[in-house]
LOLUM-999749 format. One line per field, with one value per atom (N, C-alpha, C): residue in one letter; x, y, z; residue number from 1. Coordinates in nm, 3 decimals, decimal comma. Atoms other than C-alpha are relative to their C-alpha. Last residue first. Layout:
N
aa: [A | ...]
c1: [X | ...]
c2: [Y | ...]
c3: [Z | ...]
i: [NUM | ...]
//
This chain:
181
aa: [X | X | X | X | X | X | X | X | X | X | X | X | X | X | X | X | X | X | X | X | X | X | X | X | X | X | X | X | X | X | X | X | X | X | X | X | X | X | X | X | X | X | X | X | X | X | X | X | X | X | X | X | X | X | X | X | X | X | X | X | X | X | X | X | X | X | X | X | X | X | X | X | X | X | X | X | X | X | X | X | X | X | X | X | X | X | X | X | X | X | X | X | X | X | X | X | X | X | X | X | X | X | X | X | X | X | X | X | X | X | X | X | X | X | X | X | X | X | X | X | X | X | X | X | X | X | X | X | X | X | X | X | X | X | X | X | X | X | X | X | X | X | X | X | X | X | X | X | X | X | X | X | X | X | X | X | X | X | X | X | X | X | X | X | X | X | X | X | X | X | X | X | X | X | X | X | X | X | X | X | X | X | X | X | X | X | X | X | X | X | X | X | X | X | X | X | X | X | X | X | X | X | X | X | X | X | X | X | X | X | X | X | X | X | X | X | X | X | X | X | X | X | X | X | X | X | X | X | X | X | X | X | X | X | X | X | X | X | X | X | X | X | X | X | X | X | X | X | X | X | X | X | X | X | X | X | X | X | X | X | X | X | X | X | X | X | X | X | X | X | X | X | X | X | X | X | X | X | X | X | X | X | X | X | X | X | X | X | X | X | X | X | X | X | X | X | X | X | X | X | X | X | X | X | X | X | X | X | X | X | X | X | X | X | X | X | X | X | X | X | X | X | X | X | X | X | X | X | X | X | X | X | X | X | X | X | X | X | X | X | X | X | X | X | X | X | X | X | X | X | X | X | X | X | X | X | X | X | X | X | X | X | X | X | X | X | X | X | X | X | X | X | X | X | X | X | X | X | X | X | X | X | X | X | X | X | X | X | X | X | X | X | X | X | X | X | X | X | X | X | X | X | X | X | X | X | X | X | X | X | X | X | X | X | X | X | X | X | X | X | X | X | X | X | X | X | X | X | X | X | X | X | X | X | X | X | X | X | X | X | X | X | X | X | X | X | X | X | X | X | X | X | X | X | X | X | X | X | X | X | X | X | X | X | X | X | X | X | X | X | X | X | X | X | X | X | X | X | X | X | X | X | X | X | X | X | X | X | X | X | X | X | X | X | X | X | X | X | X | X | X | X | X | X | X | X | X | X | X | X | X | X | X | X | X | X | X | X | X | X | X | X | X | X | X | X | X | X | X | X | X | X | X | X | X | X | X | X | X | X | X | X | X]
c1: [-0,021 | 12,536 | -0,180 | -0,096 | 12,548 | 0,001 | 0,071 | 12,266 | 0,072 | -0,003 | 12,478 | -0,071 | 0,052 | 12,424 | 0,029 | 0,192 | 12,515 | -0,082 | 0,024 | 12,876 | -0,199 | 0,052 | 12,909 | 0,001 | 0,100 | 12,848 | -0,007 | 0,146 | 13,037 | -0,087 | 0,011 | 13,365 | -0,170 | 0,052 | 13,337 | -0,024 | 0,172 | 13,298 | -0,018 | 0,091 | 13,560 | -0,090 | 0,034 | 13,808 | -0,084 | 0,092 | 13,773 | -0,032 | 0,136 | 13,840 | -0,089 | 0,080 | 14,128 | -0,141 | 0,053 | 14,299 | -0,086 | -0,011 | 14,249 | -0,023 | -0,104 | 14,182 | 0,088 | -0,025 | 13,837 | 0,104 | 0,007 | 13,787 | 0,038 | -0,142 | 13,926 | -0,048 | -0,066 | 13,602 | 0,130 | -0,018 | 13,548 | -0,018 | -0,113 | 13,595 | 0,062 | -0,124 | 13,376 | 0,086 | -0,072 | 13,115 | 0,116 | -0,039 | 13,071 | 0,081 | -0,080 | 13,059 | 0,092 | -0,092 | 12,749 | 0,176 | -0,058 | 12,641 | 0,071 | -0,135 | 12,695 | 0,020 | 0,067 | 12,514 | 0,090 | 0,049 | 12,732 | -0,043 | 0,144 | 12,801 | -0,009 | 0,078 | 13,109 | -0,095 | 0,103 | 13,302 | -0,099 | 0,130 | 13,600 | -0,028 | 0,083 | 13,922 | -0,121 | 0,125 | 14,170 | -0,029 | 0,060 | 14,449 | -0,131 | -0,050 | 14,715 | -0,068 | -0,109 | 14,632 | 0,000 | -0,118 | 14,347 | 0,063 | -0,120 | 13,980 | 0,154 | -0,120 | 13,714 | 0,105 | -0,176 | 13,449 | 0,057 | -0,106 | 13,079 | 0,140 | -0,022 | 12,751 | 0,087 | -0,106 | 12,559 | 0,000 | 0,051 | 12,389 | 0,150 | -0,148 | 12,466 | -0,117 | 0,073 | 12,222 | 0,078 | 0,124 | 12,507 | -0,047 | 0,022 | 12,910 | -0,114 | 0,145 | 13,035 | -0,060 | 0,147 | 13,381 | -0,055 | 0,141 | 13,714 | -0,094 | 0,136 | 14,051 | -0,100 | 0,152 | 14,345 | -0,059 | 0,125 | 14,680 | -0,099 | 0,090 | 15,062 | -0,145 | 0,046 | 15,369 | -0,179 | 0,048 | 15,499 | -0,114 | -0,138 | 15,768 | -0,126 | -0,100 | 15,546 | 0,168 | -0,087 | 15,222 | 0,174 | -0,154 | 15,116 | 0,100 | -0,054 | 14,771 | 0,121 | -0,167 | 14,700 | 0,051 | -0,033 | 14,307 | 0,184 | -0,142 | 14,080 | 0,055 | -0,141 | 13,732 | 0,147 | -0,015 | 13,415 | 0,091 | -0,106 | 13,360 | -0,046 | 0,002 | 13,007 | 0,140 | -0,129 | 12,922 | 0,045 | -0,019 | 12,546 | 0,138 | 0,107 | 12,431 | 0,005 | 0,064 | 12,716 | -0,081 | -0,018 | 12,876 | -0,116 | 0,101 | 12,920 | 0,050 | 0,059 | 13,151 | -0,138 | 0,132 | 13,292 | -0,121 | -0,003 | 13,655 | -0,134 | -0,110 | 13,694 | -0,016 | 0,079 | 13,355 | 0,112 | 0,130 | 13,473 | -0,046 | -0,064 | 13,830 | -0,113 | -0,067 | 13,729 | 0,008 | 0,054 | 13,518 | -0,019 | 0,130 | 13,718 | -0,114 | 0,004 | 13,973 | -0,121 | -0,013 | 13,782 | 0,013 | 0,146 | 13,675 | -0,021 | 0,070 | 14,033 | -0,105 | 0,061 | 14,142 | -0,016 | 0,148 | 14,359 | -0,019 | 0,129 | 14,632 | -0,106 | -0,055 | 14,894 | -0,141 | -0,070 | 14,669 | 0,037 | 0,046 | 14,547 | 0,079 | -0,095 | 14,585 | -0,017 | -0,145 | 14,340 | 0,052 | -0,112 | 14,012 | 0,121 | -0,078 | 13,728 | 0,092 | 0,092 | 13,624 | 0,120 | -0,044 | 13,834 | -0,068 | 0,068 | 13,842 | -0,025 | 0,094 | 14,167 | -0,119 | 0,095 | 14,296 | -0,052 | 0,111 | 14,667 | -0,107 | -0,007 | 15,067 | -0,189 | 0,063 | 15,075 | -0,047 | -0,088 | 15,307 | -0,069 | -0,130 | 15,114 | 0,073 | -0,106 | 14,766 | 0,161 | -0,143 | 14,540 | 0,037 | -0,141 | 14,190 | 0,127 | -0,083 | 13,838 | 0,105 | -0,061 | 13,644 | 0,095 | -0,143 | 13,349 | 0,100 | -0,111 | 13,052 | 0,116 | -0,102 | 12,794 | 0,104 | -0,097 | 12,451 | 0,137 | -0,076 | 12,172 | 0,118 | 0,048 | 11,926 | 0,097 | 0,147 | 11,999 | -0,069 | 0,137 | 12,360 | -0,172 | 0,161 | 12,581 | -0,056 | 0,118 | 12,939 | -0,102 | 0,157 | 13,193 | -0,135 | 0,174 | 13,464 | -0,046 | 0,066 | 13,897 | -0,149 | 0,149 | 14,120 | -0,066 | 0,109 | 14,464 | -0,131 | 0,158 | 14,789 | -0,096 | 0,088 | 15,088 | -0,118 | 0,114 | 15,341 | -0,124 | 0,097 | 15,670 | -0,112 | 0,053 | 15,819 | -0,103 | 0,149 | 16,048 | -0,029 | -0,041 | 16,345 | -0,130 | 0,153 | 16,433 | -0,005 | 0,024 | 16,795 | -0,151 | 0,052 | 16,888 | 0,000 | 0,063 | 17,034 | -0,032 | -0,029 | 17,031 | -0,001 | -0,125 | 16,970 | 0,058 | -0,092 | 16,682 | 0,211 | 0,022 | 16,446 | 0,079 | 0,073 | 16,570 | -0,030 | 0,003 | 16,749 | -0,104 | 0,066 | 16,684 | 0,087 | -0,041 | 16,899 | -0,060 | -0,019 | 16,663 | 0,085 | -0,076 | 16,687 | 0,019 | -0,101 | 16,451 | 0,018 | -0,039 | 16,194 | 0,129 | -0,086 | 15,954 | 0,079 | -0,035 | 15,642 | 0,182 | 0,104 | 15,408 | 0,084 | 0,095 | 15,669 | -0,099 | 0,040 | 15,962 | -0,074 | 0,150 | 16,230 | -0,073 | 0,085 | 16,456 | -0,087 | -0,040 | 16,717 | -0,019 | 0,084 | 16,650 | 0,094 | -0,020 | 16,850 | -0,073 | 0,111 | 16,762 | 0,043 | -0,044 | 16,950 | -0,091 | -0,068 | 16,906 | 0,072 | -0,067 | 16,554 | 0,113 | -0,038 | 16,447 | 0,075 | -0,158 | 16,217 | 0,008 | -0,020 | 15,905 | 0,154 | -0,130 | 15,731 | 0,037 | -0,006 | 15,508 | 0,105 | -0,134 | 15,446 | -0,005]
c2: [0,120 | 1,061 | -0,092 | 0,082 | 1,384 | -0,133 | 0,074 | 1,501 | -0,020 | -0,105 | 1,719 | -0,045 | -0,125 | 1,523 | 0,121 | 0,023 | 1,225 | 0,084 | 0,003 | 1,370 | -0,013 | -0,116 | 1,466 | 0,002 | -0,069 | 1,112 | 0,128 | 0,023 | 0,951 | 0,073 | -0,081 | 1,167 | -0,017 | -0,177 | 1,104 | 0,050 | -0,009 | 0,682 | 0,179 | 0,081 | 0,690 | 0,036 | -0,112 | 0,931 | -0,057 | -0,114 | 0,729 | 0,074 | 0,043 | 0,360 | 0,140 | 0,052 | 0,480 | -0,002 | -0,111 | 0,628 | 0,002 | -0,034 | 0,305 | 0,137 | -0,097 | 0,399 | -0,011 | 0,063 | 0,247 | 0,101 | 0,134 | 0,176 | 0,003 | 0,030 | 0,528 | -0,105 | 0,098 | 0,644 | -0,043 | -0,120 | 0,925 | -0,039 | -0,069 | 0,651 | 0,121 | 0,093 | 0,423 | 0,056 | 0,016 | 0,686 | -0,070 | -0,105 | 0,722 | 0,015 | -0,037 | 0,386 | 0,107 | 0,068 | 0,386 | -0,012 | -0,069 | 0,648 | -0,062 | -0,133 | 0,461 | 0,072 | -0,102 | 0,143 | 0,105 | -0,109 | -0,161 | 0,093 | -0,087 | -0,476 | 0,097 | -0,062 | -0,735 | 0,156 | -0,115 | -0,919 | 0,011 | 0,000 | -1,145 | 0,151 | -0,078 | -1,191 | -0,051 | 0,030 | -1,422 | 0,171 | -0,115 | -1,389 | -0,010 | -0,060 | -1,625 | 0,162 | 0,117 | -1,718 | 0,100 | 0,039 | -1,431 | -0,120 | -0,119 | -1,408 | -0,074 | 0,051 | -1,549 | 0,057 | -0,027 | -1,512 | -0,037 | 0,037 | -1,613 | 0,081 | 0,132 | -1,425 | -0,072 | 0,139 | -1,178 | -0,091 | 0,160 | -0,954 | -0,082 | 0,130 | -0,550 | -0,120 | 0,105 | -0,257 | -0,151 | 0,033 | -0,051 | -0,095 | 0,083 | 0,053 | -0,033 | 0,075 | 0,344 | -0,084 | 0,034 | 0,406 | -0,049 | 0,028 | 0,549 | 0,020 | -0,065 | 0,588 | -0,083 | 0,084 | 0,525 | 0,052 | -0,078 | 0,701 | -0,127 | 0,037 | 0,543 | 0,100 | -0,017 | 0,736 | -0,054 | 0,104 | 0,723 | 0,061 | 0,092 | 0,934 | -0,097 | -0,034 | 1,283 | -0,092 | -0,103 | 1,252 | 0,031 | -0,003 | 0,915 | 0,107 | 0,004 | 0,890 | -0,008 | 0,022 | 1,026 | -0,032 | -0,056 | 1,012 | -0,018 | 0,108 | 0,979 | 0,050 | -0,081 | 1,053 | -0,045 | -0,098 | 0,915 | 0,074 | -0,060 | 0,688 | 0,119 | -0,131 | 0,529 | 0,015 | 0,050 | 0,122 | 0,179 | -0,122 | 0,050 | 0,031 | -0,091 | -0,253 | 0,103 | -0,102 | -0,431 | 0,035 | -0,062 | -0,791 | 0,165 | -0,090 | -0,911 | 0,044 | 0,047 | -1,160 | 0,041 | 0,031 | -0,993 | -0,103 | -0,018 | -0,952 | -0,073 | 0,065 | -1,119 | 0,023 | 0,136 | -0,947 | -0,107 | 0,040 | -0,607 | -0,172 | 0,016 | -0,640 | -0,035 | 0,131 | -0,715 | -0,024 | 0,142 | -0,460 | -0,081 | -0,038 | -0,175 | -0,144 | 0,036 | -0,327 | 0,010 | 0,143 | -0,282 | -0,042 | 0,072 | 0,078 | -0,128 | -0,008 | 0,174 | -0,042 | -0,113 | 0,010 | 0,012 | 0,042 | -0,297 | 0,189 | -0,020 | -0,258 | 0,005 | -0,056 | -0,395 | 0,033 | 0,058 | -0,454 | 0,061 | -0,028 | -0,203 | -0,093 | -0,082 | -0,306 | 0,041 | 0,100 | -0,404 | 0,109 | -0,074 | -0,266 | -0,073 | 0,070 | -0,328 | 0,074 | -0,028 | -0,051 | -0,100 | -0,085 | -0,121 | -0,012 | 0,016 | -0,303 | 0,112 | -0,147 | -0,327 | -0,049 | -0,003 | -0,663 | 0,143 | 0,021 | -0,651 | 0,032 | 0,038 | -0,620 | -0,041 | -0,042 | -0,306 | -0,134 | -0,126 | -0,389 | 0,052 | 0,056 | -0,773 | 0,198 | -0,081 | -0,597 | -0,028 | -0,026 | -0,874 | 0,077 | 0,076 | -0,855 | 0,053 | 0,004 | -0,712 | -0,107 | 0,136 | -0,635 | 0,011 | 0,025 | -0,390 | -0,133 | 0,106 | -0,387 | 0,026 | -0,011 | -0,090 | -0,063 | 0,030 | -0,116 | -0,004 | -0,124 | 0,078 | -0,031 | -0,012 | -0,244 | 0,137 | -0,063 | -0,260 | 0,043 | 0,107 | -0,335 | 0,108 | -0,074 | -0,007 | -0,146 | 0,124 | -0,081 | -0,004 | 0,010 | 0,158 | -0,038 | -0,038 | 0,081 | 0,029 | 0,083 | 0,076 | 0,069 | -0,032 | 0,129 | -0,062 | 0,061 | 0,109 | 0,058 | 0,007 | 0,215 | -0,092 | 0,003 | 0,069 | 0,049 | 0,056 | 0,195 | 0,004 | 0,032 | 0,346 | -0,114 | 0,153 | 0,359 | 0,067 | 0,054 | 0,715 | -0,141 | 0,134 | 0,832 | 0,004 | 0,020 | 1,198 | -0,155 | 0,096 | 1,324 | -0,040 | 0,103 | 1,662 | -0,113 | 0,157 | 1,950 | -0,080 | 0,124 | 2,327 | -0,089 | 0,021 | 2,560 | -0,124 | -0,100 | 2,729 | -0,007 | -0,125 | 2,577 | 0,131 | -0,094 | 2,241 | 0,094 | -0,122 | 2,010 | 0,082 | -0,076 | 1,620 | 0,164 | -0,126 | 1,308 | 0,106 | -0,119 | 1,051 | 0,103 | -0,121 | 0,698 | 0,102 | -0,045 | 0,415 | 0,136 | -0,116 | 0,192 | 0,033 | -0,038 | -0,052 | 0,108 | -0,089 | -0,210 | 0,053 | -0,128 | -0,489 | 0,106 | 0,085 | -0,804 | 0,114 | 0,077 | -0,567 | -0,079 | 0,092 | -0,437 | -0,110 | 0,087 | -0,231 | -0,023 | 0,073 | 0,044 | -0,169 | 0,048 | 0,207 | -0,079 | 0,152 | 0,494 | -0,107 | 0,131 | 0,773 | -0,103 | 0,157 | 1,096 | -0,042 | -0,005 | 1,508 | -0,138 | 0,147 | 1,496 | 0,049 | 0,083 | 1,875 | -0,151 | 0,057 | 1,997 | -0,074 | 0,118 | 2,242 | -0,047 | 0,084 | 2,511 | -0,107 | 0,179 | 2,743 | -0,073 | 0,048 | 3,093 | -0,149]
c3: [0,027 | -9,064 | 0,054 | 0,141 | -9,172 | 0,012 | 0,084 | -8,928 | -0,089 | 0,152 | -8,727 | -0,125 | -0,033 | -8,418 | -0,079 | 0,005 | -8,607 | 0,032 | 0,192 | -8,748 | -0,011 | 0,054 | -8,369 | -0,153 | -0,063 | -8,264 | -0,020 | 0,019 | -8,490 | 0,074 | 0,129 | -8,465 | -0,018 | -0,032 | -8,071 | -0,155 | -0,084 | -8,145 | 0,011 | 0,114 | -8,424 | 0,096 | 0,105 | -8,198 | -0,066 | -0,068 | -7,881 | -0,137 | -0,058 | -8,108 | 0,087 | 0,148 | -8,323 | 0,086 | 0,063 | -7,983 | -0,101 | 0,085 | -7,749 | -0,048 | 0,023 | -7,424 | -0,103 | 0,176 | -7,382 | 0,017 | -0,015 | -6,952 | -0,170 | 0,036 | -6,892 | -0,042 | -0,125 | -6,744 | -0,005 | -0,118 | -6,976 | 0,129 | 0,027 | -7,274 | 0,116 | -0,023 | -7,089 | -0,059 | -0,143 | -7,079 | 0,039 | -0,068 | -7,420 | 0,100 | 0,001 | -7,463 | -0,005 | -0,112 | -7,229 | -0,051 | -0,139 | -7,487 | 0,096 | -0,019 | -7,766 | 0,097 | 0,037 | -7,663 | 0,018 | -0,096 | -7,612 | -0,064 | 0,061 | -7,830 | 0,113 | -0,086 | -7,765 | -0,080 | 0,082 | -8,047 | 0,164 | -0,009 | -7,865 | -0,029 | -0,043 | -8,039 | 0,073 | -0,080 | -8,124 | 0,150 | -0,007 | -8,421 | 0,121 | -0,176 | -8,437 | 0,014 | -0,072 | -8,792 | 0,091 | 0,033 | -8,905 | 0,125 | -0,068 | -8,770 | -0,069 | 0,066 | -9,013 | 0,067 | -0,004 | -8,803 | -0,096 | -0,105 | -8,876 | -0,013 | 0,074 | -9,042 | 0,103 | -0,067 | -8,919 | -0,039 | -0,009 | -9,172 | 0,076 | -0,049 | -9,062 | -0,045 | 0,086 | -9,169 | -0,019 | -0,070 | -9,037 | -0,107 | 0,073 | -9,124 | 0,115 | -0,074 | -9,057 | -0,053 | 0,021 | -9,137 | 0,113 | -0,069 | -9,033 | -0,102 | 0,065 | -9,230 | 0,054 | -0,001 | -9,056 | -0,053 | 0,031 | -9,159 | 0,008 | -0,029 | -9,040 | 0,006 | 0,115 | -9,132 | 0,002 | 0,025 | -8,776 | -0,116 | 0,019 | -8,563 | -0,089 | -0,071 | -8,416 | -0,134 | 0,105 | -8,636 | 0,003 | -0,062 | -8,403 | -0,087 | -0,156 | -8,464 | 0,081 | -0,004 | -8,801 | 0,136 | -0,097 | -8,870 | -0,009 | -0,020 | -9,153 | 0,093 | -0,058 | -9,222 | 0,020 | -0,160 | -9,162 | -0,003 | -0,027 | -9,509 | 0,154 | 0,009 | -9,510 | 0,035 | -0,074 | -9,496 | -0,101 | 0,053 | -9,593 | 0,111 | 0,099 | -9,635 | -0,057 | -0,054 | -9,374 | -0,139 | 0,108 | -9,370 | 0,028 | 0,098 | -9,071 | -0,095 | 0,113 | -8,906 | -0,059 | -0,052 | -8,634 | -0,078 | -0,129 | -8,726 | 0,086 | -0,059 | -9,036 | 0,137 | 0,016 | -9,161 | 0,032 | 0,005 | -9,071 | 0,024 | -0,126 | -9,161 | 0,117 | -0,044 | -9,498 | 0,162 | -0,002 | -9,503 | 0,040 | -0,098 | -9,402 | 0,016 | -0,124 | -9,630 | 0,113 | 0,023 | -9,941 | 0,147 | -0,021 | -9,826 | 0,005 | -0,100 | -9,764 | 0,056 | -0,009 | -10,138 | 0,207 | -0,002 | -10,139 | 0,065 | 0,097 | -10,339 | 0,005 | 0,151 | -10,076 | -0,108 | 0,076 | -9,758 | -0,141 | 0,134 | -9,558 | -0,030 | 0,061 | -9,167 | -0,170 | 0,022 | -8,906 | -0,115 | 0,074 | -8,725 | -0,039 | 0,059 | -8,521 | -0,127 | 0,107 | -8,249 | -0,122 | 0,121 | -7,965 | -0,129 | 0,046 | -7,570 | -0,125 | 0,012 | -7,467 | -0,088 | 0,080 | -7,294 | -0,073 | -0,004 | -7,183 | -0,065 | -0,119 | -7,157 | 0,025 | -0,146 | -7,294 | 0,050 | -0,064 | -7,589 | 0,094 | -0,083 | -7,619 | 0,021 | 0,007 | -7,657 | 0,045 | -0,018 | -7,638 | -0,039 | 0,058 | -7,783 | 0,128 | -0,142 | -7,697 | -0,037 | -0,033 | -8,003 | 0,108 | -0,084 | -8,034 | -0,006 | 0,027 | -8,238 | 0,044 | 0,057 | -8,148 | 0,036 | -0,069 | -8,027 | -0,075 | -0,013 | -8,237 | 0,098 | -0,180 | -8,143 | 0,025 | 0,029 | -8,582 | 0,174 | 0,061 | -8,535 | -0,023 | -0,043 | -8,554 | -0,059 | 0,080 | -8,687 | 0,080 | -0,095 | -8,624 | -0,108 | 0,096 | -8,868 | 0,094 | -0,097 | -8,846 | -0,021 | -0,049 | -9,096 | 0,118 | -0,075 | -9,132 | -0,034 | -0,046 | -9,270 | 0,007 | 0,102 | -9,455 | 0,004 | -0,011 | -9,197 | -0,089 | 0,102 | -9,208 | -0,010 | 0,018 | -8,859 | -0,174 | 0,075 | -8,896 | -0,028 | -0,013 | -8,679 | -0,069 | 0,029 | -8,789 | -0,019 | 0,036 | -8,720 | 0,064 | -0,082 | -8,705 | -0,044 | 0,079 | -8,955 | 0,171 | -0,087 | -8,893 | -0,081 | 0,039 | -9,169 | 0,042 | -0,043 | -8,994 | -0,049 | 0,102 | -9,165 | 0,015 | -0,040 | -9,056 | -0,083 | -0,011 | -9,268 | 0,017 | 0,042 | -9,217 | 0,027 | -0,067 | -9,141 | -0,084 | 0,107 | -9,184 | 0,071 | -0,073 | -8,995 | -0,139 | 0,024 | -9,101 | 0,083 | -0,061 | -8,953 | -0,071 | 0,029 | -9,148 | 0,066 | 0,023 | -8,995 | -0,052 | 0,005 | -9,057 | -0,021 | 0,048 | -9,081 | -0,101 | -0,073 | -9,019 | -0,087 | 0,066 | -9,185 | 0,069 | -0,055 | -8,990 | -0,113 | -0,161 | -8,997 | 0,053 | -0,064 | -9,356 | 0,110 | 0,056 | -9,439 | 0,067 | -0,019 | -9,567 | 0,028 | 0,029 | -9,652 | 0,087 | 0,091 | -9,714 | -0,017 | -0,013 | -9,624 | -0,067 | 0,152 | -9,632 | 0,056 | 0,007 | -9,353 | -0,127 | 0,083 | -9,388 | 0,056 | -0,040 | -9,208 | -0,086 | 0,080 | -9,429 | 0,097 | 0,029 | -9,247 | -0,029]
i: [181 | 181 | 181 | 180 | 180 | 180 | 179 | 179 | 179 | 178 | 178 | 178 | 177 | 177 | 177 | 176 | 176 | 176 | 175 | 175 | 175 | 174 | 174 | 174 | 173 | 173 | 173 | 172 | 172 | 172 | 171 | 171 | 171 | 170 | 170 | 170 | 169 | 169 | 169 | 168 | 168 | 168 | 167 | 167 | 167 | 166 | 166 | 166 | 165 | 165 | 165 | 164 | 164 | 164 | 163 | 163 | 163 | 162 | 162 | 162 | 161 | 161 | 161 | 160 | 160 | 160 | 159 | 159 | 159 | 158 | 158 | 158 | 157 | 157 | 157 | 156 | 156 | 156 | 155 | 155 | 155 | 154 | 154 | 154 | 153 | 153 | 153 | 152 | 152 | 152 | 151 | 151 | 151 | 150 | 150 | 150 | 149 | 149 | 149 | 148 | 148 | 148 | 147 | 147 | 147 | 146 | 146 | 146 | 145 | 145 | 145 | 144 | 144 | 144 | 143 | 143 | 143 | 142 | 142 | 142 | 141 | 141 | 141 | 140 | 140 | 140 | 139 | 139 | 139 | 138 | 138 | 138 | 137 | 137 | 137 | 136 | 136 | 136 | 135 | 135 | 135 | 134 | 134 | 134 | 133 | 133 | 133 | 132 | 132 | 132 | 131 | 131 | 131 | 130 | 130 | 130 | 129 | 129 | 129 | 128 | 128 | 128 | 127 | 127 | 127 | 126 | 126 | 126 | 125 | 125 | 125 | 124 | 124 | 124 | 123 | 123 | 123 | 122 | 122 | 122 | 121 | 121 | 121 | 120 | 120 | 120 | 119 | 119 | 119 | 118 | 118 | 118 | 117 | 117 | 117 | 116 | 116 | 116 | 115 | 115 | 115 | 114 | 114 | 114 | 113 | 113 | 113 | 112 | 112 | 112 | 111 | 111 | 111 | 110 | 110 | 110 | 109 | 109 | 109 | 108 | 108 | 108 | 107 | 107 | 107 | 106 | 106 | 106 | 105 | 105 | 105 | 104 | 104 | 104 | 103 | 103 | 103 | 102 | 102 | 102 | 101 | 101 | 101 | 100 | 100 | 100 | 99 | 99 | 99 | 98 | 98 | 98 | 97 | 97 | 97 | 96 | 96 | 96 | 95 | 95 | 95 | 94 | 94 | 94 | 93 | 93 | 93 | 92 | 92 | 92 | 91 | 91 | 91 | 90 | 90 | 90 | 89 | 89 | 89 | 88 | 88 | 88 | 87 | 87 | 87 | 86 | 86 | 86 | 85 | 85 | 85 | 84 | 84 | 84 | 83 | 83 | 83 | 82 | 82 | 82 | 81 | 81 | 81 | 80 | 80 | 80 | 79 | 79 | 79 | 78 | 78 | 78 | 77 | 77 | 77 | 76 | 76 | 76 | 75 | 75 | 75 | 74 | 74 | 74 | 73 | 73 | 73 | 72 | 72 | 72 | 71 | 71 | 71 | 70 | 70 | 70 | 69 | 69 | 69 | 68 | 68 | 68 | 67 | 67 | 67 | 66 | 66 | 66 | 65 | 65 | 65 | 64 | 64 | 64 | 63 | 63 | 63 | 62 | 62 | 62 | 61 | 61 | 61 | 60 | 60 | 60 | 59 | 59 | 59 | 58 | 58 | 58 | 57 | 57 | 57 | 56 | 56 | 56 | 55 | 55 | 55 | 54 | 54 | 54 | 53 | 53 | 53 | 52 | 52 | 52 | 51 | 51 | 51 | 50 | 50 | 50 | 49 | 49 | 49 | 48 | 48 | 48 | 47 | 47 | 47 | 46 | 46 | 46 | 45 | 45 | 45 | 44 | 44 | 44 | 43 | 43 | 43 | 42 | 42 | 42 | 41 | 41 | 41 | 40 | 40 | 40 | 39 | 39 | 39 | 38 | 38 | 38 | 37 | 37 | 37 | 36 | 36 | 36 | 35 | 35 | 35 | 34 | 34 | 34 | 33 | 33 | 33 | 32 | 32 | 32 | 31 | 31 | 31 | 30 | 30 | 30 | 29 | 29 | 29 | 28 | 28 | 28 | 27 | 27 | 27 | 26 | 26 | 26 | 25 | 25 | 25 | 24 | 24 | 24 | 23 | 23 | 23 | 22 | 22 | 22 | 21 | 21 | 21 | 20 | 20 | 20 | 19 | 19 | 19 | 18 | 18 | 18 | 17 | 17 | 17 | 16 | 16 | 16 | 15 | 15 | 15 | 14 | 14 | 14 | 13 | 13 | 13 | 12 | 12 | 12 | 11 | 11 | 11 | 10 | 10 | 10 | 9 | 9 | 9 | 8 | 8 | 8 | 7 | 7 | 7 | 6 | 6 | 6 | 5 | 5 | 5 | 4 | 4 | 4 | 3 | 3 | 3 | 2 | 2 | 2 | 1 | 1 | 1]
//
């Protein structure tokens, strides 16, 4: 069976910097109608990045809506026109300041399907040359390194509870243990 809803209006609520929120009133499939709150969002990417000691690039930042540090596989937002892979990059060598050799699509993810337009697309990115930061205005990070398994474990400790960051490290590891990656 196909589910579907019809938009039968739109209106926007909010314009943000990053995100946009409007109000839809939608028709069920049953006839009904509701209302459907939607953040429109330009998407993201975020990379797992593998130095050559097989350790993997982390950044530890502020989270002002929780209030504190999470530690999270690097990542930022698509800019207008800019490709997935571009960004990926960019975000990359802003974040940590590498550039990568070889830099592989992973997939994409939807982390909030419920109220939020928002699609990441994961890479891998290895064969890394360290360079420096370029982190955005009011942007401060620290780049940390751990071995996948130990971040394994820190996901099934609680210590990584980002969603972008468990699903990139679990995709990688069964993409690797399947020899695709």
């Amino acid at each position: 069976m196909s589910h579907t809803e019809k938009t039968l209006d739109s209106t926007r609520i909010f314009e943000g910097v990053v995100v946009h929120l409007r109000r839809d009133t939608v028709e069920l499939e049953d006839g009904s109608r509701t209302i459907r709150e939607v953040i429109d969002h330009p998407g993201g990417v975020s990379i797992l990045a593998m130095d050559a000691d097989e350790n993997i690039l982390f950044v530890r930042q502020f989270r002002y809506p929780f209030g504190r540090t999470l530690l999270e596989l690097p990542a930022g937002k698509l800019e207008p026109g800019e490709s997935p892979a571009d960004s990926g990059r960019r975000e990359l060598k802003e974040e940590t300041g590498c550039t990568a050799g070889r830099f592989e699509p992973m997939g994409r993810l939807i982390p909030t399907c419920a109220y939020d337009t928002e699609v990441i697309h994961l890479f891998f990115a290895s064969d890394l040359t360290e360079g420096t930061q370029s982190l955005d205005e009011n942007e401060f990070l620290s780049v940390e390194r751990h071995p996948l398994d130990e971040a394994l474990q820190m996901i099934l400790d609680g210590e990584i509870i980002d969603a972008k960051t468990q699903i990139g490290l679990l995709k990688y590891k069964a993409l690797r243990d399947a020899g695709r990656l």
